[in-house]
N, C-alpha and C positions, 0 to 999 in steps of 0.2 A: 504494500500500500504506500502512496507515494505520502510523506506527507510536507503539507504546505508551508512555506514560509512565513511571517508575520504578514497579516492584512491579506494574504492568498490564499485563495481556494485552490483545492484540489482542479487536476486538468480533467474533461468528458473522456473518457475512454470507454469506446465502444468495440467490440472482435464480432464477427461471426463470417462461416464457410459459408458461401454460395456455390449452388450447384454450375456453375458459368468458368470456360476458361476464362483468364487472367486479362486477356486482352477485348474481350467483352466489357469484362466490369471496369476496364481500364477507360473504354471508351463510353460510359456512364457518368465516370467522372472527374475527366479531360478533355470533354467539348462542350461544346456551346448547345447542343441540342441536348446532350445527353443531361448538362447538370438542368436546364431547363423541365425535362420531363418527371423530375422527381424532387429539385430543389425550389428552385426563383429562376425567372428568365435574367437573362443575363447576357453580357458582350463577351466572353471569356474566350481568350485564344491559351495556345498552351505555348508561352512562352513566357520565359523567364525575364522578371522584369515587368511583364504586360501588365498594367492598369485597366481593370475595367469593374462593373458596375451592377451587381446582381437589386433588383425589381424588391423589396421587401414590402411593400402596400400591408397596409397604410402609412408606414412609416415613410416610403419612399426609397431612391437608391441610395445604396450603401455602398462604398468606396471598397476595390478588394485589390490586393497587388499580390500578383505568384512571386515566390519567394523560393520555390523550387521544382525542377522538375527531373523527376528521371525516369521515364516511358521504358514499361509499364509498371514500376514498382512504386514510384514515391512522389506524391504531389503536395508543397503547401502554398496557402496562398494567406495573405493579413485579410483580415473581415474586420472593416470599419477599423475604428481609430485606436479597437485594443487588443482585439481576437487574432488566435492565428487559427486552423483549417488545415491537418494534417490527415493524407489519406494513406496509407501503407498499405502494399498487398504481396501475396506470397501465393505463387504455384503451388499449388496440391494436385500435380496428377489430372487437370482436366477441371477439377473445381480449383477456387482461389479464398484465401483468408482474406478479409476484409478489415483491416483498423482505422477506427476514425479516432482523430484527438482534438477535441476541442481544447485548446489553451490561453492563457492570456488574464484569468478571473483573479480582480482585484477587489475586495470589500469594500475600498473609498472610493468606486467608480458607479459613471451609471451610464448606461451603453445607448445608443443611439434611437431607441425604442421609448428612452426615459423610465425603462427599471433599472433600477442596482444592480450591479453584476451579481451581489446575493440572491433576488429573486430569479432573473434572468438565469441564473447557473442551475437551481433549482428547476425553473420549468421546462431548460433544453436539455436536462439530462434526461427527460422522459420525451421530449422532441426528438432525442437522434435516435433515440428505438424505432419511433414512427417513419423517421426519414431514411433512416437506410432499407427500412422494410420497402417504403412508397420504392425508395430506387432500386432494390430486386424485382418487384412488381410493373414498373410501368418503364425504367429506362432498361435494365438490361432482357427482361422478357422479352420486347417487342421483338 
C-alpha cells in the first residue's frame, strides 16, 4: 500500500485483464476516437508533447498534455492543472493487463470541477471502475 505524503492522497490504481490483444486496447486509449468512445471527446494525437483538450461538460474543456508515450505499453498525459493519466499495459498471451493510475491528489486543492481533490479522489475512485468497464465495452468491443 503506497502511503501518502503530508496533504497527499493516495494515487487511483486501477488492474484488470481484458480479453483483447495489446494492440487493440492500445488503440482504445491512444487515439482520438478510441478515448472519445469510452472517455470525453477530445483532440488527442499521440505525440509527445501534444496539447490538446478532452470535452468534460458541464465543466467545459480541460487542458491535457502527453507527457509520454511508448506504443503499445505506456501512455501519460497531465489532466488539467494537477492530475496526471497513466495507462500501463502488459501482453498476456492474446489478452493484455490493463493499469490505470490516477495521480497528482492534493488535500489543499480543488480541481477544475470546483470539488476538492478530497471529494473528487473519493468519487473517481468508483469512476475508473465504471470507465475502464464503459472502455472494454464500447471502444475496444466495437
Amino acid at each position: 500500500m503506497e502511503v501518502p505524503r503530508q496533504g497527499l492522497l493516495p494515487d487511483i490504481r486501477m488492474m484488470q485483464v481484458v480479453d483483447f490483444p495489446i494492440q487493440k486496447v492500445w488503440e482504445a486509449i491512444a487515439t482520438s476516437e478510441g478515448i472519445a468512445a469510452w472517455f470525453m471527446l477530445n483532440d488527442f494525437k499521440p505525440a509527445l508533447g501534444h496539447m490538446f483538450f478532452v470535452d468534460a461538460s458541464p465543466i467545459g474543456l480541460i487542458p491535457c498534455k502527453v507527457t509520454l508515450i511508448d506504443p503499445p505499453n505506456r501512455l501519460s498525459y497531465e489532466w488539467g492543472k494537477d492530475w496526471l493519466l497513466t495507462f500501463e499495459l502488459r501482453d498476456l498471451d492474446g489478452q493484455t493487463e490493463l493499469t490505470v493510475v490516477h495521480s497528482g491528489w492534493d488535500v489543499n486543492k480543488v480541481a477544475e470541477s470546483g470539488r476538492t481533490h478530497t471529494v473528487a479522489h473519493e468519487k473517481l475512485s468508483l469512476a475508473w471502475t465504471v470507465l475502464i468497464n464503459r472502455l472494454v465495452r464500447r471502444a475496444i468491443k466495437k
